[in-house]
N, CA, C and O atoms as a Tinker XYZ file with bonds, in Angstrom:
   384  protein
     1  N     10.959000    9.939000   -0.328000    73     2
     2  CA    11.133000   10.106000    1.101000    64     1     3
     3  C      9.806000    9.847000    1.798000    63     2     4     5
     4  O      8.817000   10.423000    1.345000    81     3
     5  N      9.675000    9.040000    2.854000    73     3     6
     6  CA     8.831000    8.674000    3.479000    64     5     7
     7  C      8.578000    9.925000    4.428000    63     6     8     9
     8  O      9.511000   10.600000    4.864000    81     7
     9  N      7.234000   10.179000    4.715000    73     7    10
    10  CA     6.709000   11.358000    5.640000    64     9    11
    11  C      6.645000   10.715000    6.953000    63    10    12    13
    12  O      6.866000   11.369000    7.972000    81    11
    13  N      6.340000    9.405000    6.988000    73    11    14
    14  CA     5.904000    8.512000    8.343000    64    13    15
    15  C      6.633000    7.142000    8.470000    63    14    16    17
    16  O      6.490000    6.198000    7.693000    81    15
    17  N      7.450000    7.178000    9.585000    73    15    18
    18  CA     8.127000    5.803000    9.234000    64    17    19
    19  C      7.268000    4.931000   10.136000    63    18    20    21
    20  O      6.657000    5.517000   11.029000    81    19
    21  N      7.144000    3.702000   10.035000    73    19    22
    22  CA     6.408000    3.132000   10.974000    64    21    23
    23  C      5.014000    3.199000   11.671000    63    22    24    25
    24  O      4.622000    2.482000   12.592000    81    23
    25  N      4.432000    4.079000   11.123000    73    23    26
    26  CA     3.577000    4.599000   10.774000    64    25    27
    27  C      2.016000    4.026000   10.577000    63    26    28    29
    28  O      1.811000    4.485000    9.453000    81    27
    29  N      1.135000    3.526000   10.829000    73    27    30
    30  CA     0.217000    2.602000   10.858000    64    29    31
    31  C     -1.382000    3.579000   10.756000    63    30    32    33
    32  O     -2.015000    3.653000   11.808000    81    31
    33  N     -1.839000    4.132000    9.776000    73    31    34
    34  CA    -3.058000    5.450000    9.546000    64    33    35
    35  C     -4.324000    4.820000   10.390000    63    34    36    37
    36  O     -4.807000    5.303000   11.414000    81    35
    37  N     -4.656000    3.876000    9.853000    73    35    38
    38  CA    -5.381000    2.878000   10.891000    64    37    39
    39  C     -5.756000    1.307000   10.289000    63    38    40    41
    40  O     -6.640000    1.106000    9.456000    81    39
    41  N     -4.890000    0.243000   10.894000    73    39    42
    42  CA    -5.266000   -1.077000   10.382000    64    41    43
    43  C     -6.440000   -1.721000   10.463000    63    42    44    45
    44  O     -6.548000   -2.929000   10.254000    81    43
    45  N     -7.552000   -0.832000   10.823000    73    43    46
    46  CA    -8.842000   -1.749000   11.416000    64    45    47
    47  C    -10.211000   -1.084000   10.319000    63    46    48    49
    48  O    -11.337000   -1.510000   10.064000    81    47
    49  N     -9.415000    0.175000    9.861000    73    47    50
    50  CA   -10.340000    0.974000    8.684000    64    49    51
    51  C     -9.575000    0.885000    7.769000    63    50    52    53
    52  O     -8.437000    0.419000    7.838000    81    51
    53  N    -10.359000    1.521000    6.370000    73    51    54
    54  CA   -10.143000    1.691000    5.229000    64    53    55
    55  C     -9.963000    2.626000    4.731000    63    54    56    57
    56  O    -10.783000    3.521000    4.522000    81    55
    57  N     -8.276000    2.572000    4.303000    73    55    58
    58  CA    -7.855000    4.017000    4.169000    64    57    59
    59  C     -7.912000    4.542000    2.536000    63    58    60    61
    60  O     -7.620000    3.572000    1.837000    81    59
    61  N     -8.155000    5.598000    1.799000    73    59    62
    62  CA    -8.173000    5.864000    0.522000    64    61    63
    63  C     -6.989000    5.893000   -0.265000    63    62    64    65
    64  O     -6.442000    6.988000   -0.396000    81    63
    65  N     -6.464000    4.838000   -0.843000    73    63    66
    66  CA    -5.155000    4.910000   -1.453000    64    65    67
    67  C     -4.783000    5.356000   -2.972000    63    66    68    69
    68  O     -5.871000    5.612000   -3.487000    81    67
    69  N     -4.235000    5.468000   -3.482000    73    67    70
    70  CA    -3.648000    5.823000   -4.894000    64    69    71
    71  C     -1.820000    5.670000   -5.131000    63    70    72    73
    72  O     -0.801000    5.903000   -4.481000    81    71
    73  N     -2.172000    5.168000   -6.385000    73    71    74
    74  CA    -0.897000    4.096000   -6.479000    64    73    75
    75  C     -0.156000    4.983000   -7.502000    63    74    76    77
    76  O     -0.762000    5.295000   -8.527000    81    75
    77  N      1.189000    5.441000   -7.291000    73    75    78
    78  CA     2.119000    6.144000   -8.547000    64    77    79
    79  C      1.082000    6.760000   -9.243000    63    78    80    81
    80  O      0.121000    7.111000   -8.557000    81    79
    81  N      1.031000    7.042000  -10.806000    73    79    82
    82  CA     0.623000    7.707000  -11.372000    64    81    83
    83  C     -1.269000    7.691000  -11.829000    63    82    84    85
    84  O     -1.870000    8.366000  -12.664000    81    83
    85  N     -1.670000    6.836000  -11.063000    73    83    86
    86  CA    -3.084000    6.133000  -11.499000    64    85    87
    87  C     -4.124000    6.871000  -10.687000    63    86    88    89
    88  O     -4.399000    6.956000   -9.490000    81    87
    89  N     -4.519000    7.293000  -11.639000    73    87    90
    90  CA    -6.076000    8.065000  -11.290000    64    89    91
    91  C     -6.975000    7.237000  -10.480000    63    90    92    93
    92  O     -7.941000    7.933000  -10.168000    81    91
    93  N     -7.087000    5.909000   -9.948000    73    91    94
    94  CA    -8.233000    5.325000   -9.252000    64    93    95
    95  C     -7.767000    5.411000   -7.790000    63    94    96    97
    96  O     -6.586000    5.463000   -7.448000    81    95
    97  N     -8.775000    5.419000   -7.005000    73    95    98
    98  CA    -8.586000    5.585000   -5.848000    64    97    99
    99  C     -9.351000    4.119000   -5.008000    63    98   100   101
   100  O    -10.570000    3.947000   -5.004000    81    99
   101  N     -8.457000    3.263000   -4.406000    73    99   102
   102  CA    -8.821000    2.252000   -3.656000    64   101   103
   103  C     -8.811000    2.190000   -2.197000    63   102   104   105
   104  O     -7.996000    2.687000   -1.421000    81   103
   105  N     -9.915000    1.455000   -1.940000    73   103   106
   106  CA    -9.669000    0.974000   -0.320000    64   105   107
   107  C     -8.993000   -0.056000    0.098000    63   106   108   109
   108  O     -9.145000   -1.195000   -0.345000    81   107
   109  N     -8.024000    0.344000    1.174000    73   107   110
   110  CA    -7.205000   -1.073000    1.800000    64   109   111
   111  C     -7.003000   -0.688000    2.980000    63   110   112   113
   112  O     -7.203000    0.488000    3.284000    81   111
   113  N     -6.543000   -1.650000    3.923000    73   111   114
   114  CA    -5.976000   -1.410000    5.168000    64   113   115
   115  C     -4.475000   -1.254000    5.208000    63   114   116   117
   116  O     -3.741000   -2.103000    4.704000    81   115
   117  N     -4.136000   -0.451000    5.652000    73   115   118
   118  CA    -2.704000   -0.136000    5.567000    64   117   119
   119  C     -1.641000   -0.098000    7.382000    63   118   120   121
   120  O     -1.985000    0.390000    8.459000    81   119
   121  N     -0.497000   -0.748000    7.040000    73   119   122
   122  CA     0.075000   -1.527000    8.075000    64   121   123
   123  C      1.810000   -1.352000    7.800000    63   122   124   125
   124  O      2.481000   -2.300000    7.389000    81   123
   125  N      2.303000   -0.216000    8.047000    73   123   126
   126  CA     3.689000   -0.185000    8.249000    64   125   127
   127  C      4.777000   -1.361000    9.618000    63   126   128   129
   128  O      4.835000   -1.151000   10.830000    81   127
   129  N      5.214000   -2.083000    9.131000    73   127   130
   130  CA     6.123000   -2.992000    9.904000    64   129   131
   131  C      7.786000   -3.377000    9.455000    63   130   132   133
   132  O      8.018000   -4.114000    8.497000    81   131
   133  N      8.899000   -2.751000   10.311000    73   131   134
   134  CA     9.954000   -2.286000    9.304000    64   133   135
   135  C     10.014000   -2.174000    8.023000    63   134   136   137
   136  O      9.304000   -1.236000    7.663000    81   135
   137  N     10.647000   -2.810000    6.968000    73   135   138
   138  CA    10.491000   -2.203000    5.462000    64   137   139
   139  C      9.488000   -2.632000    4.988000    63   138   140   141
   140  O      9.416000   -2.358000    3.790000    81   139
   141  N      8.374000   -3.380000    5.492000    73   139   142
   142  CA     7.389000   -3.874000    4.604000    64   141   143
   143  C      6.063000   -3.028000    4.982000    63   142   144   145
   144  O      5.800000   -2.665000    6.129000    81   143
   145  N      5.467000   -2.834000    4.128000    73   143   146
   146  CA     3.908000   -2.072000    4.041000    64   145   147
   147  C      2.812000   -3.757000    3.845000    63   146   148   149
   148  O      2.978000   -4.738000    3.121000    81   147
   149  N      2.075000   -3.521000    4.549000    73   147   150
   150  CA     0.830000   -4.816000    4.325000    64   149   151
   151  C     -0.206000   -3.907000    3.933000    63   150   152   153
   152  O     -0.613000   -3.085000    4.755000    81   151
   153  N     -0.735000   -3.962000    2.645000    73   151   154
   154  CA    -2.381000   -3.746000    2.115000    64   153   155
   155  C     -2.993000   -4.565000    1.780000    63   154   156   157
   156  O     -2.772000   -5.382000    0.887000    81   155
   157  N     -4.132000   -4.421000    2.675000    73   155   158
   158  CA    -5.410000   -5.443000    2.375000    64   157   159
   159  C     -6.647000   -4.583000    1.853000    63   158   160   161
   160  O     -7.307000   -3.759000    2.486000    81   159
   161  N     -6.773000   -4.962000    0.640000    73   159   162
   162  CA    -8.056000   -4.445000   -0.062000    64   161   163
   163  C     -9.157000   -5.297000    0.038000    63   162   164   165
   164  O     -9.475000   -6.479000    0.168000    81   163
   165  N     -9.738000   -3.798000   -0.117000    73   163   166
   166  CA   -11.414000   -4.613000    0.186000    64   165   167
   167  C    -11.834000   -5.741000   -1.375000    63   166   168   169
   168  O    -11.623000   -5.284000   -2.499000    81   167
   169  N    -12.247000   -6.753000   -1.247000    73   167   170
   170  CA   -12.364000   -7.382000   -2.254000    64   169   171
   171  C    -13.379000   -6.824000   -3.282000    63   170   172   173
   172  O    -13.446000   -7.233000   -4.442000    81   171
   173  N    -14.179000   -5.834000   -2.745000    73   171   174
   174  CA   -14.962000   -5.337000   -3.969000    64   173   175
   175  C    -13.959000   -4.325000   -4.752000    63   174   176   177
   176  O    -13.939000   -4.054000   -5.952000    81   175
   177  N    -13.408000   -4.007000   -4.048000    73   175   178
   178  CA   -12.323000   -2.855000   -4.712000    64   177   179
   179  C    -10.559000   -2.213000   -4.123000    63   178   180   181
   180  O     -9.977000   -1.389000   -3.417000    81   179
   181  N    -10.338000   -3.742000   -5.391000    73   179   182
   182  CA    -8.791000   -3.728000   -5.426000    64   181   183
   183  C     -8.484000   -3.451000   -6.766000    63   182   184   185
   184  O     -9.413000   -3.128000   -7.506000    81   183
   185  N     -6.841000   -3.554000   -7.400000    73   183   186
   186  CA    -6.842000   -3.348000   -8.442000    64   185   187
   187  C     -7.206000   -4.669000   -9.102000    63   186   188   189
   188  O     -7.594000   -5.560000   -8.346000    81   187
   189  N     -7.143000   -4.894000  -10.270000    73   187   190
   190  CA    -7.107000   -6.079000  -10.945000    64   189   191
   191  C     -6.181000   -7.382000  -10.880000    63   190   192   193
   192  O     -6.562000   -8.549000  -10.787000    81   191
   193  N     -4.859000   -6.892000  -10.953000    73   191   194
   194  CA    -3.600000   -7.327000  -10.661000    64   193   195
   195  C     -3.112000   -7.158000   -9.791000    63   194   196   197
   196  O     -2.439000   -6.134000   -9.907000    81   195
   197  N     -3.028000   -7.547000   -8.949000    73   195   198
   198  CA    -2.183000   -7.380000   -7.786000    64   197   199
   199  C     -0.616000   -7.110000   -7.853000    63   198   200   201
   200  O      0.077000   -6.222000   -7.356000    81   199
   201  N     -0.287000   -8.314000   -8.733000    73   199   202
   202  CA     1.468000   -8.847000   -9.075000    64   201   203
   203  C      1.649000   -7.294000   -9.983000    63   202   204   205
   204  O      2.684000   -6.682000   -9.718000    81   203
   205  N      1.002000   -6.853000  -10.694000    73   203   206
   206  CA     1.351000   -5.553000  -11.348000    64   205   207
   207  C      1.253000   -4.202000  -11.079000    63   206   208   209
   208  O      1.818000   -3.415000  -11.838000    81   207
   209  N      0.672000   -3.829000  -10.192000    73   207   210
   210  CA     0.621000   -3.057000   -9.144000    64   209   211
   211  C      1.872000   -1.737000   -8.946000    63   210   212   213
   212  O      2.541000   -1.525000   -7.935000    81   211
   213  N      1.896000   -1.196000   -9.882000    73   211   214
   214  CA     3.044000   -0.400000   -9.739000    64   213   215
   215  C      3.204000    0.505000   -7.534000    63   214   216   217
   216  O      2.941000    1.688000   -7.318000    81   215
   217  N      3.647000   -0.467000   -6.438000    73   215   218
   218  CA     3.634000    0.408000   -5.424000    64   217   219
   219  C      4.595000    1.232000   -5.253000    63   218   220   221
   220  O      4.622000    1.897000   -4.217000    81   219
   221  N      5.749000    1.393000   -6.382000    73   219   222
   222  CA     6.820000    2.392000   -6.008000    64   221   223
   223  C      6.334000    3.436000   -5.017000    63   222   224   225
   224  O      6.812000    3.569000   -3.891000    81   223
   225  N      5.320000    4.188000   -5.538000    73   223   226
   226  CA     5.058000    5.625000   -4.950000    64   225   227
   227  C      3.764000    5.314000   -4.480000    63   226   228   229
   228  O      3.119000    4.545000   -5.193000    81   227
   229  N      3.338000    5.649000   -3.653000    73   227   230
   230  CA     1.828000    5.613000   -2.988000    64   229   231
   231  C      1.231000    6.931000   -2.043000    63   230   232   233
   232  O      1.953000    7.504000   -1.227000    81   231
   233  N      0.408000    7.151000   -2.183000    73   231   234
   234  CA    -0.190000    8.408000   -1.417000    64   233   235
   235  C     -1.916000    7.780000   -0.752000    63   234   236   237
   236  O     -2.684000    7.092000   -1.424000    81   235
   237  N     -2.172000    8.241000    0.659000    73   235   238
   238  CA    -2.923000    7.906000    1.302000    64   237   239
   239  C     -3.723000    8.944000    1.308000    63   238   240   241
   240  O     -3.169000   10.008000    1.589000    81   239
   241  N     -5.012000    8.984000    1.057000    73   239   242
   242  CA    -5.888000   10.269000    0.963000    64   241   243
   243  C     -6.926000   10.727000    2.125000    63   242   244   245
   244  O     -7.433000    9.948000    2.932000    81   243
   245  N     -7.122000   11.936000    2.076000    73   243   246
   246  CA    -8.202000   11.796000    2.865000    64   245   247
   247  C     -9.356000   12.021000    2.485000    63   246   248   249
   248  O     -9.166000   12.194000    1.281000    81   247
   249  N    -10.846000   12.192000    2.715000    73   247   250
   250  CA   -12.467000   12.542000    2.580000    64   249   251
   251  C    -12.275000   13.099000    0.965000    63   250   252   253
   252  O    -12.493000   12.514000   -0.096000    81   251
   253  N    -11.771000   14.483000    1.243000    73   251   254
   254  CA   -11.373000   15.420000    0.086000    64   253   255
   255  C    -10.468000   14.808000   -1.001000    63   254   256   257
   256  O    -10.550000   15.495000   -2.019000    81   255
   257  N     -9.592000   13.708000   -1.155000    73   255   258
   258  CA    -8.368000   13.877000   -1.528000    64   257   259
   259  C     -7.527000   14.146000   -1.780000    63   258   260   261
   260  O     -6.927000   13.935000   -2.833000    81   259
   261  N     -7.022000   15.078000   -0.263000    73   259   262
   262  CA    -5.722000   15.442000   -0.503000    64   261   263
   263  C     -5.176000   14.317000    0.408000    63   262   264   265
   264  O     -5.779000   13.623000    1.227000    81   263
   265  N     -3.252000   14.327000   -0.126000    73   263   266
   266  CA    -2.862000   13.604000    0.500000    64   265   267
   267  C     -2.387000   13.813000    2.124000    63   266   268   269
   268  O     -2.136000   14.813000    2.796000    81   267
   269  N     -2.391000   12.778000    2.324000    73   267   270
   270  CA    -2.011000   13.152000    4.046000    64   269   271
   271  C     -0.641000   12.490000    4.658000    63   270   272   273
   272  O     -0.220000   12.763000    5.783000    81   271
   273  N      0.159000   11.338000    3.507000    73   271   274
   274  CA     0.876000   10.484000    3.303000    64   273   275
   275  C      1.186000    9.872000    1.852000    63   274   276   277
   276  O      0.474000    9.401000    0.966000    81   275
   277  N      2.688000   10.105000    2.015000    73   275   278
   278  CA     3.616000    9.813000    0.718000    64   277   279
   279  C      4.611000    8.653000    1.230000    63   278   280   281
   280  O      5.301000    8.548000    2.245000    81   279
   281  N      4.398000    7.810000    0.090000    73   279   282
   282  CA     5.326000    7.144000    0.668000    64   281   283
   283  C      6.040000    6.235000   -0.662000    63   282   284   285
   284  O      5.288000    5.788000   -1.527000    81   283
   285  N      6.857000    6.110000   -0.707000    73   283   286
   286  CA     8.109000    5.461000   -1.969000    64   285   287
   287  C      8.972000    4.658000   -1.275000    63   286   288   289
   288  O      9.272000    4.553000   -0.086000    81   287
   289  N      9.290000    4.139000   -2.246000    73   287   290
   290  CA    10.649000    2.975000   -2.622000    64   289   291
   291  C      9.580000    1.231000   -2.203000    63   290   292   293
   292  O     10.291000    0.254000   -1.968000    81   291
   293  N      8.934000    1.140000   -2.182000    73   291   294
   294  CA     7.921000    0.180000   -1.539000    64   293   295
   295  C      7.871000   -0.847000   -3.351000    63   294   296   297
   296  O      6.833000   -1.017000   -3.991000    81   295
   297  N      8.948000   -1.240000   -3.681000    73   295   298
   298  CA     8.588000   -1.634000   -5.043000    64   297   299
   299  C      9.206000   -2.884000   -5.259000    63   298   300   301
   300  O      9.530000   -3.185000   -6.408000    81   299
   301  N      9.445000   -3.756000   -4.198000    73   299   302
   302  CA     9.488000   -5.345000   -4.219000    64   301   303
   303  C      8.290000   -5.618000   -3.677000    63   302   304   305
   304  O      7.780000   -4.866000   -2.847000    81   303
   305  N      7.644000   -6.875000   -4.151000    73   303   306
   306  CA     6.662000   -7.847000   -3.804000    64   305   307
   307  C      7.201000   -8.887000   -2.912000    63   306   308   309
   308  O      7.802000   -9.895000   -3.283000    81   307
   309  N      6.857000   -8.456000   -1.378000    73   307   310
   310  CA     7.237000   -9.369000   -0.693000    64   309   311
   311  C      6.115000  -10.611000   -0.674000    63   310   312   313
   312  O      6.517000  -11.683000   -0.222000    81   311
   313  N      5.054000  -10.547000   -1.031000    73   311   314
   314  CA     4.378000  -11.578000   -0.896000    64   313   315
   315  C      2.597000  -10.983000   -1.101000    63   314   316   317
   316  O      2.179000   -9.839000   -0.928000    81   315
   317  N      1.839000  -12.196000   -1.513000    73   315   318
   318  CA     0.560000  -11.783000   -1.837000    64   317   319
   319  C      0.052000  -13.352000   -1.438000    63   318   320   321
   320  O      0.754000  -14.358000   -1.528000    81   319
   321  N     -1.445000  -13.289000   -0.942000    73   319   322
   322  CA    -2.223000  -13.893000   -0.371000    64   321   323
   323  C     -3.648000  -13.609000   -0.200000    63   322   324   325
   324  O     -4.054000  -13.390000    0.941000    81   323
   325  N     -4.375000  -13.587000   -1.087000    73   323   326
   326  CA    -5.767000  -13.431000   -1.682000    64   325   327
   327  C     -5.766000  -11.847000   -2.011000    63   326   328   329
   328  O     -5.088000  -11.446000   -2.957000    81   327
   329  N     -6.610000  -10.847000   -1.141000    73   327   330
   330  CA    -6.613000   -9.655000   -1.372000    64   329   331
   331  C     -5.526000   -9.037000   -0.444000    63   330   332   333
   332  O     -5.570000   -7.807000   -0.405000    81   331
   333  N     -4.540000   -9.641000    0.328000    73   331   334
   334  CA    -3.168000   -8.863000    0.556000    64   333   335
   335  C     -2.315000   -8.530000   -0.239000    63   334   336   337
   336  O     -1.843000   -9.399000   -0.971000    81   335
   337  N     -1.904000   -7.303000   -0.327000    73   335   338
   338  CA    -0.460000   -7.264000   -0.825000    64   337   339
   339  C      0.648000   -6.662000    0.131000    63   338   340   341
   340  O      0.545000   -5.624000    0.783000    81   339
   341  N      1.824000   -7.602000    0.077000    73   339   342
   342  CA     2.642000   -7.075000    0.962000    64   341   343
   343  C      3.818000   -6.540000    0.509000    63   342   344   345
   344  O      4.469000   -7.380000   -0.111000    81   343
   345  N      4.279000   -5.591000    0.571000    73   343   346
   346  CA     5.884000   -5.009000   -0.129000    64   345   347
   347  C      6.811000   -4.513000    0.673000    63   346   348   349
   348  O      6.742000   -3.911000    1.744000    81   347
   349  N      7.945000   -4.950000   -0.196000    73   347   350
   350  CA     9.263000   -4.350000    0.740000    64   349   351
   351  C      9.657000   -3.202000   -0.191000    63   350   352   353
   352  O      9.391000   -2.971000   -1.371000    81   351
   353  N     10.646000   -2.324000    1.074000    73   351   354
   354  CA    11.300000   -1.456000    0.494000    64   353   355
   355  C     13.322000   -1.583000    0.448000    63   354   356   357
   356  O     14.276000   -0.828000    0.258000    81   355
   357  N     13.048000   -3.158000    0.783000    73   355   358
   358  CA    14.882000   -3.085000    0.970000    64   357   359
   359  C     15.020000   -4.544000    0.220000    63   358   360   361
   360  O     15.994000   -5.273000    0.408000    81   359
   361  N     14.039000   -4.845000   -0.562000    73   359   362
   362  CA    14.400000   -6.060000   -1.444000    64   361   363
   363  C     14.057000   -7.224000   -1.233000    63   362   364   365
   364  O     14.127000   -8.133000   -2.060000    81   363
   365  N     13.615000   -7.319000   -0.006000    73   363   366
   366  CA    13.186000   -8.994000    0.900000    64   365   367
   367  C     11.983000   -9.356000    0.024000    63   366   368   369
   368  O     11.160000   -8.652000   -0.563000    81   367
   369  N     12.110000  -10.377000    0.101000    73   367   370
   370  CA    10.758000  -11.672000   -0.276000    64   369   371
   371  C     10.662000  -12.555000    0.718000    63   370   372   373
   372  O     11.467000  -12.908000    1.580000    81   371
   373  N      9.032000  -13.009000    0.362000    73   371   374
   374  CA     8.824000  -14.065000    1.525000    64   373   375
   375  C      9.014000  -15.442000    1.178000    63   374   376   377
   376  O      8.200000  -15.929000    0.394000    81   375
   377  N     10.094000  -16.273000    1.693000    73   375   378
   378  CA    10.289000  -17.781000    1.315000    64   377   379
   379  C      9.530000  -18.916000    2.282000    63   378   380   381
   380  O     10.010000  -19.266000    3.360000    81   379
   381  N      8.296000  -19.434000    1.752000    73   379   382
   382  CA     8.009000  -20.037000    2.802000    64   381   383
   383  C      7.419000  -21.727000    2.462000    63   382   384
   384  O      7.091000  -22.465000    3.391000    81   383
């Protein structure tokens, strides 16, 4: 269950993310737009894989790390483009 629909923490900073079950904590910009989430990581520190990226579940942190935002079902790859990743939560891909 999503805490924030539409929801946008701030697209112009770098918010502290953590992905499903993975202990690392990354920076990206984060961008709710109907079912799709846009993260742009900082290129010094993204994951490795992008395409593997488990985003089912994601939590947005704050200073401390606690979370401040939960958010699931985000587990199609709508599309990737250097250090973007973009995902849906209703199955869409990008055909272009």
């Amino acid at each position: 269950m999503d805490l924030f629909v539409n929801f946008a923490p701030s697209y112009y900073t770098y918010e502290r993310i953590k992905f499903n079950n993975d202990t690392t904590i990354y920076l990206a910009k984060v961008w709710f737009y109907g079912a799709l989430c846009e993260l742009t990581f900082n290129t010094d520190d993204m994951p490795s894989n992008l395409r593997k990226t488990n985003t089912s579940y994601f939590e947005l942190l704050d200073i401390k790390g606690n979370a401040y935002g939960k958010y699931s079902g985000y587990s199609t790859i709508y599309r990737i483009v250097d250090n973007v990743l973009i995902v849906s939560k209703d199955g869409s891909v990008y055909i272009g």
